[in-house]
N, C-alpha and C positions, 0 to 999 in steps of 0.2 A: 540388582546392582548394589555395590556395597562397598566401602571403603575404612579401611581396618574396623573389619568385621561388625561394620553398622552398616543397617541398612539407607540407600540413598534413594530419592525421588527424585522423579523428573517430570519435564514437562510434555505432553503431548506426545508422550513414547520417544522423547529425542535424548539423545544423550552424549550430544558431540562433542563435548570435552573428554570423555572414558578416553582411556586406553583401549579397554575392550569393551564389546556389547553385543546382547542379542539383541534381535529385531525381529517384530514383523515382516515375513517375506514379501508382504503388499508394499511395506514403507519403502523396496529398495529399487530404483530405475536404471536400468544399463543406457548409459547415456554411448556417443561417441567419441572414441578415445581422443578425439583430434581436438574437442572443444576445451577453451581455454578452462582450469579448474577454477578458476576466480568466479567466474561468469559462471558455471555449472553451483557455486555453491549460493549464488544469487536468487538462484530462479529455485529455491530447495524451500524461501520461506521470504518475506519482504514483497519484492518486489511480483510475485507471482500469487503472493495472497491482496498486492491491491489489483492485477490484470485479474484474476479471477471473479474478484466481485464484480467487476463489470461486466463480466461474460460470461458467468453462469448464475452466479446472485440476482444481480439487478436484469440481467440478459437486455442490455441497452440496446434501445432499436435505431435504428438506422435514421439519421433527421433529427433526433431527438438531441436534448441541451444537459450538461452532464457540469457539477460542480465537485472538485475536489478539496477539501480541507485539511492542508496539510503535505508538502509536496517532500516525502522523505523516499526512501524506496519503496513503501505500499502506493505513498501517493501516484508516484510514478508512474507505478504497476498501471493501476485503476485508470491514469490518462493513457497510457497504450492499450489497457483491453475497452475505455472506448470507444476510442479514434480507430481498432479494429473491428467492431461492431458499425461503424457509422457513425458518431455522433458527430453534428456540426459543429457545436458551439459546447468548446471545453473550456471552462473556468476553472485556476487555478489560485487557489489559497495560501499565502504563505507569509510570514512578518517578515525573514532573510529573503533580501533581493534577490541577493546571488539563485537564487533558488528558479528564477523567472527564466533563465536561460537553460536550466536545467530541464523546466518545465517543456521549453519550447522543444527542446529536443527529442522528447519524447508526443509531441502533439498537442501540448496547448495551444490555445486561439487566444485566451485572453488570462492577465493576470493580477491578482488583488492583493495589496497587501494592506491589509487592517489599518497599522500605524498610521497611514497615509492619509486619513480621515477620520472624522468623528462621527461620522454614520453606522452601524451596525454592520455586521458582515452580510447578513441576510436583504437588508437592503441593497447593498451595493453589486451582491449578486443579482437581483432581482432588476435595475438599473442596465445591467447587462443582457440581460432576456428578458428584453420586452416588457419589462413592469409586473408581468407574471410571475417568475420563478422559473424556475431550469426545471427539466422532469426528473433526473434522479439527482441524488445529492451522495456523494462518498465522505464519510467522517474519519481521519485517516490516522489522530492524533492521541484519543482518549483525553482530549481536557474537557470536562464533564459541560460547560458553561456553552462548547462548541455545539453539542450533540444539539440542542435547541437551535441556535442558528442553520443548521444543516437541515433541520425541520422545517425551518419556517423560508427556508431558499427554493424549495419546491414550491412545486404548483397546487392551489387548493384543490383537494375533490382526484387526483392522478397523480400525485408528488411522490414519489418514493428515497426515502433516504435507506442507508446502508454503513452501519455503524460498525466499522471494521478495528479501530482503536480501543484499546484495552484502559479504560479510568476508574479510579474509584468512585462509588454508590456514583453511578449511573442516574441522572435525573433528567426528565422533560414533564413539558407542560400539556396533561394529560389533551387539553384540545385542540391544540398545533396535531394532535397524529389521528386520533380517532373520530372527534367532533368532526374535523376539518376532512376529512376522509384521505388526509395524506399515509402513507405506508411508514413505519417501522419495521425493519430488518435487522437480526445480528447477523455474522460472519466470521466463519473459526478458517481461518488460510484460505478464505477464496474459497469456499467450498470446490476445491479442487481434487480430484483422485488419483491417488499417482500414479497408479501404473499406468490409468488409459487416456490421462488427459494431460497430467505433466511432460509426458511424451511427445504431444503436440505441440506443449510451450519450448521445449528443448529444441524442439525441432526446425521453431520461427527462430530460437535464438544460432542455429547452425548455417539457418539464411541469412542472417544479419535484418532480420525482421525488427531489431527493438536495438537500439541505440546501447549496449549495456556499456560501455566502455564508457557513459556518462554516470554511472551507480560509483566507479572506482575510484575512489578518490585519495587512500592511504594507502600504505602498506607497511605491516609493521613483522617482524620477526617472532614467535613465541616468547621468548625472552624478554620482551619488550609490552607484554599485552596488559599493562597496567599502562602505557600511553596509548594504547587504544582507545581506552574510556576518556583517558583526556580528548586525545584526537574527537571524539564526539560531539565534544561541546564545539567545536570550531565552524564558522558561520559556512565554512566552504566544504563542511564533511560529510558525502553520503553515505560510502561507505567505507570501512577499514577491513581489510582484508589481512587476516591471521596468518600466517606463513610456515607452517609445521615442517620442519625435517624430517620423514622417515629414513630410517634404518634398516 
């Protein structure tokens, strides 16, 4: 890929802004004409890398107590895959209120917001389940200071957290995970495959299996996608959806 005649990188083999691109034939999934593109372009990365870590990552079991940190489109993901796996008791992390409704709509049970106290996030989850901790923990944000708290929400000795958020130098305290015998996990998209598993996520969102008409929250023109970035910062924005004219 290249733009007058320098070469360009990308991320992850993606390259959705080009005009043109080659691709891996594995990258590409024939969806159904009928589903909304908005919603097809959802479940391509965000919200189906946080459903993923709960359902092939962390493979939550049925009963079990799930913390999410961070409720943006991964987080979301991650409380629908899971509240589709079974989990009883989904906590949701997030400093934006407005974010709690969001939550619920997708299957939250319970919801935290930090500001709201002066106790630790890990405690307050822990407050919620039983005084033990919840069994797995989703990191959903990459603010490096979280990753610890999301360690220390789980259960000693059976805890698994699942560090989905992208931060810089990455730190924990080496015995919150190995002394303690809690899990450390990373996760690149949900350990998801497209052709034979994103098929199946497309295919809950054809049923109206996942609330996505709660992800959309903008919509902006091409011509306009430098307010996009604004639109981001705004406490009620999940997602902004690009609006390309083909010709």
């Amino acid at each position: 890929m290249s733009i007058g005649g320098k070469k360009v990188y990308h991320v992850f083999s993606c390259a959705t802004w080009s005009e043109y691109m080659v691709i891996d034939a594995n990258y590409i999934l024939k969806v159904d004409p009928s589903i909304d593109l908005a919603y097809a372009s959802f479940i391509t990365c965000g919200f189906t890398t946080g459903f993923g870590a709960a359902w092939k990552e962390a493979e939550v079991k049925s009963g079990s107590s799930v913390a999410i940190f961070g409720l943006g489109a991964v987080g979301l993901g991650a409380i629908s895959g899971a509240k589709m796996q079974g989990a009883t008791k989904i906590i949701g992390i997030d400093k934006n209120d407005m974010k709690k409704e969001k939550g619920k709509a997708f299957g939250m049970t319970d919801f935290i917001n930090p500001c709201d106290s002066d106790k630790s996030v890990s405690q307050l989850v822990k407050e919620l389940s039983g005084g033990m901790g919840v069994d797995c923990s989703f990191e959903c944000t990459g603010v490096v200071p979280l990753l610890t708290e999301s360690l220390e929400s789980t259960k000693v000795g059976t805890g698994q957290t699942i560090a989905i958020g992208v931060g810089a130098d990455p730190t924990v305290q080496f015995d919150l995970t190995i002394l303690y015998g809690r899990t450390l996990k990373a996760s690149v998209l949900g350990g998801i495959k497209p052709t034979s598993e994103l098929s199946i996520i497309s295919d809950k969102c054809q049923k109206k299996e996942f609330p996505l008409r709660e992800l959309l929250t903008h919509e902006v023109q091409l011509a306009d996608i430098n307010k996009a970035f604004e639109l981001l910062k705004q406490p009620d924005c999940v997602k902004v959806v690009i609006k390309i004219k083909i010709i």
